[in-house]
C-alpha positions as CSV (number, residue, x, y, z in Angstrom):
1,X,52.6,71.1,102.0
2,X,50.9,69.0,99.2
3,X,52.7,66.4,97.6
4,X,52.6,68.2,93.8
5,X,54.8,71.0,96.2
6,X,57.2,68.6,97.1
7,X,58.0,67.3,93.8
8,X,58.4,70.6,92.6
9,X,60.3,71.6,95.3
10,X,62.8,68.4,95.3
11,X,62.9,69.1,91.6
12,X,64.3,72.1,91.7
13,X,66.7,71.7,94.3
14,X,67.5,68.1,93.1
15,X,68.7,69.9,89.4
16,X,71.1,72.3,91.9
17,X,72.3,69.7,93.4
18,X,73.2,67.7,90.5
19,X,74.5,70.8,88.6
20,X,77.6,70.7,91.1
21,X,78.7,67.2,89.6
22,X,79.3,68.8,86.3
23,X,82.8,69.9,86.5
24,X,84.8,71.3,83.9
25,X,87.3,69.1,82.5
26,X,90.8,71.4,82.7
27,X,90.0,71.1,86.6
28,X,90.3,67.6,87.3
29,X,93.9,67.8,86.5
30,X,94.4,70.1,89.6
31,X,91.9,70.2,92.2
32,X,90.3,67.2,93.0
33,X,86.6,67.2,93.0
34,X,84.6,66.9,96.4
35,X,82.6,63.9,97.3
36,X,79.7,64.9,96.4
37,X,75.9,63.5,98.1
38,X,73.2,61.7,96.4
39,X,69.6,63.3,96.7
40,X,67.4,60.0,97.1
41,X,64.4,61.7,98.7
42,X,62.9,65.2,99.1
43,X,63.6,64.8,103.0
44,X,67.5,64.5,102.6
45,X,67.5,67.0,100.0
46,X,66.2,69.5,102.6
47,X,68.9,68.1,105.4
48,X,72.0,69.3,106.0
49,X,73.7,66.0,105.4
50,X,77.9,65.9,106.5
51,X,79.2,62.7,104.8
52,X,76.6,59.7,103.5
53,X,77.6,56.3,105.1
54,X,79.2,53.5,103.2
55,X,76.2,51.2,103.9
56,X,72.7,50.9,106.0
57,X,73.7,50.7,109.6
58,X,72.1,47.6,111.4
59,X,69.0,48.2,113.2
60,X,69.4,49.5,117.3
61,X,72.5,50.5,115.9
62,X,74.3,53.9,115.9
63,X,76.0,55.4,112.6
64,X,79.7,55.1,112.5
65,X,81.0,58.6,111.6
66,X,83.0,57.7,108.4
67,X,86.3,59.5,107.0
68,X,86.2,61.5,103.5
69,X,87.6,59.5,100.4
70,X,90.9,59.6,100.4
71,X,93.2,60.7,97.4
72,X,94.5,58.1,95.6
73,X,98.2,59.5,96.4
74,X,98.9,57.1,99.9
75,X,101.6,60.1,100.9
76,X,100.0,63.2,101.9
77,X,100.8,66.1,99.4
78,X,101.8,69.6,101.2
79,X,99.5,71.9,98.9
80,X,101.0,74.8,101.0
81,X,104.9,73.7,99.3
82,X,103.9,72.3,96.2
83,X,100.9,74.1,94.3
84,X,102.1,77.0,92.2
85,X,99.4,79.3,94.2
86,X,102.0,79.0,97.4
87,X,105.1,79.5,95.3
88,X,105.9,75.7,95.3
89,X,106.4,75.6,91.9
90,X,107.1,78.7,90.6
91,X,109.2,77.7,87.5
92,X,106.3,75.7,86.4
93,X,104.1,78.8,86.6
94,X,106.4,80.9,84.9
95,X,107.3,79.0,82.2
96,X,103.4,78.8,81.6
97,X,102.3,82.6,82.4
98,X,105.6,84.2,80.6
99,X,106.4,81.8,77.3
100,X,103.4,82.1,75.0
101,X,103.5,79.9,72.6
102,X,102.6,82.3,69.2
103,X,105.1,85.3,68.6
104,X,105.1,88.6,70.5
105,X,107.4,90.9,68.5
106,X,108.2,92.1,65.0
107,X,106.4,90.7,62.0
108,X,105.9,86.8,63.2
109,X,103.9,89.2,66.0
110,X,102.2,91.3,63.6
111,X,100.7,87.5,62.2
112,X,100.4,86.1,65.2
113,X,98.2,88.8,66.6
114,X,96.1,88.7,62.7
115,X,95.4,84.9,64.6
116,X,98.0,83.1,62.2
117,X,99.7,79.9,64.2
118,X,103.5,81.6,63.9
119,X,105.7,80.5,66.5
120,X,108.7,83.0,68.0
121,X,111.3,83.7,66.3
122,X,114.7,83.0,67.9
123,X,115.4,86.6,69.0
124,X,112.3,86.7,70.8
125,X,113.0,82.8,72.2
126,X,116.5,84.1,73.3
127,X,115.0,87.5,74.8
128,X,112.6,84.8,76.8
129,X,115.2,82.6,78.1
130,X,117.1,85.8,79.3
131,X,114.4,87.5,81.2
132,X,113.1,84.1,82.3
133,X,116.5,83.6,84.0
134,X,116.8,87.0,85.0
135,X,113.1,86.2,87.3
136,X,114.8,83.1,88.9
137,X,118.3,85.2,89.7
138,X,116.6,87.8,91.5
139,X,113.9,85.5,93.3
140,X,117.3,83.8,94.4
141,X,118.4,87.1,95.8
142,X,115.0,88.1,97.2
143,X,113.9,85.0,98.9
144,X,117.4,84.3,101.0
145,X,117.1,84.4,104.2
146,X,119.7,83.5,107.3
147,X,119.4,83.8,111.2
148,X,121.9,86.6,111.5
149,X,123.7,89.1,109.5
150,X,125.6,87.7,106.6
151,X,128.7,89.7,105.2
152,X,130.5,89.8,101.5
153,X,134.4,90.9,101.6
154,X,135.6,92.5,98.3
155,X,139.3,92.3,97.8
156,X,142.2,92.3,95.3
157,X,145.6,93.1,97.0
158,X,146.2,94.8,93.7
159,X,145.2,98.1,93.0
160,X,142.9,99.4,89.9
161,X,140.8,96.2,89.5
162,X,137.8,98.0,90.4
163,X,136.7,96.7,93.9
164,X,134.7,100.1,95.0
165,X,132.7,99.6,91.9
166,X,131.9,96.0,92.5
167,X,131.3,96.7,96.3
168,X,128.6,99.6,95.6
169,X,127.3,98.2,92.8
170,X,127.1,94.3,93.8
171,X,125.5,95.7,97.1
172,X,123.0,98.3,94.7
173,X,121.8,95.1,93.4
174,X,121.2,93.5,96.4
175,X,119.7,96.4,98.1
176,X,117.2,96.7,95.3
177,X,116.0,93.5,94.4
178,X,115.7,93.0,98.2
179,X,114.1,96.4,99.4
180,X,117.2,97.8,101.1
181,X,119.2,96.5,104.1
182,X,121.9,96.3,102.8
183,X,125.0,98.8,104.1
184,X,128.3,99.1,101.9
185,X,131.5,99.7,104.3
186,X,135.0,100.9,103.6
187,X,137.6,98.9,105.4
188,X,140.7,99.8,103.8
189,X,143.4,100.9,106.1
190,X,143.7,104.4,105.0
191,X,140.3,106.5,103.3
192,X,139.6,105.1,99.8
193,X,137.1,106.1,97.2
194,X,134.2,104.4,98.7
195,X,132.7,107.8,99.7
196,X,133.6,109.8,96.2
197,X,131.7,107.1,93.9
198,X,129.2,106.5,95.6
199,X,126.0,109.2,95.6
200,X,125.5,111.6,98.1
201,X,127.7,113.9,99.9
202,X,127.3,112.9,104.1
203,X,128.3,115.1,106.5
204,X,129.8,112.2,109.3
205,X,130.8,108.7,107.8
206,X,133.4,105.8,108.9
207,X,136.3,108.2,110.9
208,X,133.1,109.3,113.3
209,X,131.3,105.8,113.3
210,X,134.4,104.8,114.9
211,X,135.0,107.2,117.5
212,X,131.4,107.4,118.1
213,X,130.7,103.1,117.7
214,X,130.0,102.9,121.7
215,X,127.4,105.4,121.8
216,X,125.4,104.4,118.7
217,X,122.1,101.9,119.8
218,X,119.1,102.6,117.5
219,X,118.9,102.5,113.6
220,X,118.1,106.4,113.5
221,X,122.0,107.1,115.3
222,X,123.3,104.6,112.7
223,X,121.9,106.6,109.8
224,X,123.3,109.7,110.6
225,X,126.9,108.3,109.2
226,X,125.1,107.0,105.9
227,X,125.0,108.4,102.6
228,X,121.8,106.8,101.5
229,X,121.9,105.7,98.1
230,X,118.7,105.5,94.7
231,X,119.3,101.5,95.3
232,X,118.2,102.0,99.3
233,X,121.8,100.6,99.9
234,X,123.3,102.7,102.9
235,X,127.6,103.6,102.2
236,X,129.4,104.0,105.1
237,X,132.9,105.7,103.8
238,X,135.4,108.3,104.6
239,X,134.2,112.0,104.5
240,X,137.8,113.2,105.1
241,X,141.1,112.6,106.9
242,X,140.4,109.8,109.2
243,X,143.3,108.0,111.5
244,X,144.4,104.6,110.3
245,X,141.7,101.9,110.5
246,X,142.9,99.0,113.1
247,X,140.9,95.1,112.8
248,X,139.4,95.8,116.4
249,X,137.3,98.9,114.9
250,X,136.8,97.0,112.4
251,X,134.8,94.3,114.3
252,X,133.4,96.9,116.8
253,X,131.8,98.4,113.2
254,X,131.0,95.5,111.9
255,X,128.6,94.1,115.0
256,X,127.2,97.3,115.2
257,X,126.2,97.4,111.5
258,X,124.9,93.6,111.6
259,X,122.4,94.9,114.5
260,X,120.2,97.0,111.8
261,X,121.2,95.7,108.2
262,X,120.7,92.0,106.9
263,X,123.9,92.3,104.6
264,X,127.4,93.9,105.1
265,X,129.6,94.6,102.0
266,X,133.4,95.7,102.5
267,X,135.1,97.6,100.3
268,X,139.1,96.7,101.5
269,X,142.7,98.0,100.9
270,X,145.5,97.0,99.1
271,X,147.3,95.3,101.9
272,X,146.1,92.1,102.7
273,X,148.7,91.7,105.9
274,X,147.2,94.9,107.3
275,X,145.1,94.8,110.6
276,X,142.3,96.3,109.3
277,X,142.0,93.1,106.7
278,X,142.5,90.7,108.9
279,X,139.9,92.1,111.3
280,X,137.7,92.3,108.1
281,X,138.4,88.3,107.1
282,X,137.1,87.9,110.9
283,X,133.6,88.9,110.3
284,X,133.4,87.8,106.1
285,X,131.1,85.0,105.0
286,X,132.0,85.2,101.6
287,X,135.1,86.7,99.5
288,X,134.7,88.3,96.4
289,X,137.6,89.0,94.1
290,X,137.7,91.5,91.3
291,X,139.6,90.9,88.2
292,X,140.8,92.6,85.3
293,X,142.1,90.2,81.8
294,X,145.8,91.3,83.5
295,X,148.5,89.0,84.5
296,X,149.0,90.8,87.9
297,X,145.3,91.3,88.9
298,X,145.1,87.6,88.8
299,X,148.2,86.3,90.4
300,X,147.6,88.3,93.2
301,X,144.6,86.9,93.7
302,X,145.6,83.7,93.7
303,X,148.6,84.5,96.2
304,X,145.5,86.1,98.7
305,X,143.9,82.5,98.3
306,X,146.9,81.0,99.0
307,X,147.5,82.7,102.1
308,X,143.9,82.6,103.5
309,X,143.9,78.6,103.4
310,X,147.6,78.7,104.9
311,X,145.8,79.7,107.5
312,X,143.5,77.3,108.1
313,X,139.9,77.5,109.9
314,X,138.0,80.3,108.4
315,X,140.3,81.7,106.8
316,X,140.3,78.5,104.2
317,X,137.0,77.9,104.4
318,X,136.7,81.9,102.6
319,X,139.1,81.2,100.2
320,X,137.3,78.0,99.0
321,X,134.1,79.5,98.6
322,X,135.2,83.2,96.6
323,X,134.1,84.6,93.8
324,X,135.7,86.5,90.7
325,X,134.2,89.1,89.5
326,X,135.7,90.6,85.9
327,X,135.6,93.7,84.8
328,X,136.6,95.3,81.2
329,X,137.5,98.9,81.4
330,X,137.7,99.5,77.1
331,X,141.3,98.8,76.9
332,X,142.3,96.2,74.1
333,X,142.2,92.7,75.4
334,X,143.6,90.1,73.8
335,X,141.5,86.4,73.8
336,X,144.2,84.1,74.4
337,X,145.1,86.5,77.7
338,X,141.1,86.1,78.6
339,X,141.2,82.0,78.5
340,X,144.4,81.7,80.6
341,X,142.7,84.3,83.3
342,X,139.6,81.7,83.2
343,X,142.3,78.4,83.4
344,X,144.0,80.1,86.5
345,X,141.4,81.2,88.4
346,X,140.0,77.6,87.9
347,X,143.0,75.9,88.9
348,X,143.2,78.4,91.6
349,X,139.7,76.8,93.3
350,X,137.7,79.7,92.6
351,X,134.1,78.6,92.4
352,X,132.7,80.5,90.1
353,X,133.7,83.2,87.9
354,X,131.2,86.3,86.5
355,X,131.8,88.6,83.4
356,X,131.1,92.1,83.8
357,X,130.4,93.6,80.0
358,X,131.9,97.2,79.4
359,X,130.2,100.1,80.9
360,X,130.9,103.9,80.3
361,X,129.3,104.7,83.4
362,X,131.5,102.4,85.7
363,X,134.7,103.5,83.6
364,X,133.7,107.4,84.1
365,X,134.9,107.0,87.3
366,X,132.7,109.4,88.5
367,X,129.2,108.8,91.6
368,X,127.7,105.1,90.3
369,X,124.1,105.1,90.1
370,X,122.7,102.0,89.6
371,X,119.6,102.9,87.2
372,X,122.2,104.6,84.9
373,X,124.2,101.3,84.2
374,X,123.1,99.2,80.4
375,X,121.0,96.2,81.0
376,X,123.7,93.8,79.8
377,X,125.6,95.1,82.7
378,X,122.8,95.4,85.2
379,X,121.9,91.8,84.4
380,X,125.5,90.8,84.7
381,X,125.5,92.2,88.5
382,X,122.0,90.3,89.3
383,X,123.7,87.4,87.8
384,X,127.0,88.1,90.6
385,X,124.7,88.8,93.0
386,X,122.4,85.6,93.0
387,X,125.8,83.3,92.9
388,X,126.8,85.6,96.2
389,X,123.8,84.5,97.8
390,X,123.8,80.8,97.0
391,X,127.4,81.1,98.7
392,X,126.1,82.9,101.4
393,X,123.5,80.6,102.2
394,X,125.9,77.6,102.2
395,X,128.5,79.1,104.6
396,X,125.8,80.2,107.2
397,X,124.0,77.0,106.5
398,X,127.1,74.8,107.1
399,X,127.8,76.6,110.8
400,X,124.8,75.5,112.7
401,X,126.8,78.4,115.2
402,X,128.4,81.9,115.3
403,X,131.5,81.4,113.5
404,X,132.8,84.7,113.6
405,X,134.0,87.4,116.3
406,X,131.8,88.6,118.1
């Protein structure tokens, strides 16, 4: 080739190679740019060239292969944990994707979108902040994960607090922020309402899981004493008369259950001395204690935590870690009632403590849906839900082995 053909030639592919120095400027704050090689002469440009050496090597002398440039970060960053792309930083990237910084809604929208500099109002900011938390309670819920089956107990030795509608719907949630496996179980004693508000009308539930629980090995038997629910939660209640629940079917259910679903919820009786409780504190990971603003709903909760760390062992360690859960059913309720409910459950050593807004559909007393429920109330539950999990992930965290019967 003539030498006007190599100029030409190194020319153009000298300009392509230069062109890849020119980086934009947003960029450098993220990715750092590649070492990049120089074209001296129109016979490199045309190599394939892996790194350039520092200097000349010495004559009868072999070239030392040399490392990349390092960062200047002397600790080695994970980009896999830490880069938003992986998830690492997730509240970084949706505080910038999801908070714009102009107005969305209503007139200050209307000007921002005519290109005006109008900021959101505070309606809009608090309607941000809401769903923005809202994202970070149901990642909570979505992301937990545990080496075995986890369970929730739901229980209030007194009646009419509403733990069949905290059990189906705190395990709705669950089941639908995670994508189902999630089964919701009756242990009371005698049949309870478990089966009536919840959707669906099975034809085999709890009474024939139990005389059946030897025979049942594969996911599709299981199903067949289900009521499958809009949420992809699976309720496991009483279709009829059914005898007397004993703690040893309890646990026989129980392992069964944990052998196809990732989370067991238990709807429980009235009588906290009973053998089908105590079978069900056996297999529990976390308690969870419905309340109404009533003197009686909360002192006898706080006896059933008194009792469980009289015990000792596990027992204690599920009383330190519960959960209220209040409800309002529409009746009057009077503030000062509200703030001494709050004080005693404190004192009690109740860890936290969730407000369940009014809700004609939960006071209907009728089949819960969960899509049917307001969004204030919906929210509330995801809310319930996410502080479940945290709990849950501490107690199986904290027992490196099976702590329960088995």
């Amino acid at each position: 080739m003539s030498d006007t053909g190599r100029t030409a030639h190194s020319e153009v592919f000298g300009a392509a190679d230069r062109a890849g120095d020119y980086i934009e400027e947003d960029t450098l704050h993220t990715i750092p740019a590649p070492p990049r090689r120089k074209a001296n002469n129109t016979a490199s440009a045309r190599r394939p060239v892996l790194e350039a050496p520092a200097s000349a090597p010495a004559p009868g002398e072999a070239p030392a292969m040399q490392e990349a440039p390092s960062v200047p970060s002397e600790t080695p960053t994970d980009l896999a944990s830490t880069s938003v792309l992986f998830g690492g930083s997730a509240a970084g990237l949706a505080s910038a994707s999801s908070t714009p910084a102009k107005a969305t809604t209503g007139f200050r929208g209307a000007l921002a979108r005519l290109g005006l500099p109008v900021g959101p109002g505070a309606a809009e900011l608090g309607e941000r902040l809401r769903t923005e938390l809202q994202t970070t309670h149901e990642t909570t819920v979505r992301q937990a994960t545990w080496t075995r089956a986890v369970s929730v107990l739901v229980n209030n030795p007194k009646g009419g607090t509403g733990k069949t509608p905290t059990a189906l719907l705190l395990g709705g949630v669950l089941a639908a922020i995670r994508g189902g496996s999630v089964a919701i179980l009756e242990v009371s004693d005698d049949p309870g309402a478990l089966n009536f508000r919840a959707e669906g009308n099975p034809l085999l539930g709890l009474g024939e899981l139990v005389r059946d629980v030897d025979h049942v090995q594969t996911a599709g038997r299981l199903a067949g004493y289900t009521a499958p629910q809009t949420s992809f939660a699976s309720v496991i209640g009483s279709t009829g008369r059914r005898d007397r629940l004993t703690g040893e079917s309890v646990v026989a259910v129980a392992n069964v259950i944990d052998g196809f679903y990732s989370i067991r919820i238990m709807d429980s009786g009235n009588v906290p001395t009973s053998s089908a409780f105590r079978g069900a504190v056996s297999v529990s990971d976390v308690l969870v204690i419905p309340v109404m603003n009533a003197g009686d709903s909360v002192l006898e909760a706080i006896q059933l935590l008194e009792e469980l760390r009289a015990e000792g062992g596990p027992s204690a360690e599920l009383a330190n870690r519960a959960i209220a859960i209040r409800l309002t059913d529409g009746r009057p309720e009077n503030d000062a009632v509200r703030q001494e409910v709050e004080r005693l459950l404190s004192q009690a050593g109740v860890s936290a403590l969730h407000e369940i807004p009014y809700d004609a559909h939960i006071a209907e007393r009728g089949q819960l849906t969960l899509s049917r429920l307001n969004p204030a109330t919906r929210d509330a539950f995801v809310a319930a839900a996410a502080s479940v999990v945290r709990s849950l992930q501490t107690a199986v965290s904290a027992a490196p082995t099976q702590n329960r019967k088995a």
